[in-house]
C-alpha positions as CSV (number, residue, x, y, z in Angstrom):
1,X,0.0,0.0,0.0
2,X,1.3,3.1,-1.1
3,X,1.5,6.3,1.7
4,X,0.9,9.9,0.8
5,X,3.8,11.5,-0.2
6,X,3.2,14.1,2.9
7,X,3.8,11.4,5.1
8,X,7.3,10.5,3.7
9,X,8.2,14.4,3.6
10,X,7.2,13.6,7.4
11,X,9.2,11.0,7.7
12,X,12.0,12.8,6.5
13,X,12.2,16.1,8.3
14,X,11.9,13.9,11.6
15,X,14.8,11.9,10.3
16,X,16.6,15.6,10.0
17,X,15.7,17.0,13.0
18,X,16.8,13.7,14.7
19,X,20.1,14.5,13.2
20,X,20.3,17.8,13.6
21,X,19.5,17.1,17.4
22,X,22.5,15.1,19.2
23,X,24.8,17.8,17.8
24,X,23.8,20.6,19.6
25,X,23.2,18.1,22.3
26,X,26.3,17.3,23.1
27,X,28.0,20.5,22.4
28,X,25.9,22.2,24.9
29,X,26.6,19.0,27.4
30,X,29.9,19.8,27.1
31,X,29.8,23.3,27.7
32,X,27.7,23.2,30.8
33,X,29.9,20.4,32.3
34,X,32.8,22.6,31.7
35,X,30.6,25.1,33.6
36,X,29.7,23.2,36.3
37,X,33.6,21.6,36.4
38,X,34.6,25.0,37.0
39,X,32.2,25.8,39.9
40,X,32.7,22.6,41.8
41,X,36.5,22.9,41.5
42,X,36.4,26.3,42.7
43,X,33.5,25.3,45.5
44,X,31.0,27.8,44.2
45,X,27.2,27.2,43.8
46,X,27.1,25.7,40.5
47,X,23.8,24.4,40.4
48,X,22.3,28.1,40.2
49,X,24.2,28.9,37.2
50,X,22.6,26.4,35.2
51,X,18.8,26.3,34.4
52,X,16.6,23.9,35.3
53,X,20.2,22.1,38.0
54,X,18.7,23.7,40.7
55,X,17.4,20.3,42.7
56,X,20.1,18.1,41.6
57,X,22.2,16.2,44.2
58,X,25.0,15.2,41.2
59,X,27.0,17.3,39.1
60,X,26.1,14.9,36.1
61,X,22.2,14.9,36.9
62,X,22.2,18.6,37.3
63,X,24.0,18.8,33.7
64,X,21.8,16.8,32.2
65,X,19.2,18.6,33.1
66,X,20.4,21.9,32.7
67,X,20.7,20.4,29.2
68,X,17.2,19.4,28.5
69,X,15.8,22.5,30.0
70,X,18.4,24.2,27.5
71,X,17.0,22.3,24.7
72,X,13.4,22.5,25.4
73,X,13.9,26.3,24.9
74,X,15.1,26.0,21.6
75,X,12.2,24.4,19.7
């Protein structure tokens, strides 16, 4: 059975995005774990820096999550 050819295009520009996604992922992982790196080794308040890394107990759990609440401002 054949599928419209919108579906397909939608097909493909979720593929794209998908792509386009892990990049700026982890570029902005690793800037905000450089962040936080910074503010542990120099015993500031790291978490407060970050958005969204405010109620984390780990430095990698409050990265991550500074991350997604990064990411969900960008679409």
């Amino acid at each position: 059975m054949a599928q419209p050819i919108d579906v397909l295009h939608n097909k493909s520009v979720v593929h794209a995005d998908r792509r386009s996604f892990w990049p700026i992922f982890v570029l902005s992982f690793a800037v905000f774990m450089a962040i936080a790196l910074v503010g542990a080794v120099g015993g500031q308040q790291w978490r407060t820096w970050l958005p969204g890394a405010e109620g984390a107990k780990s430095l990698l759990g409050g990265v991550k999550s500074a991350v997604w609440t990064f990411m969900s401002h960008l679409s």
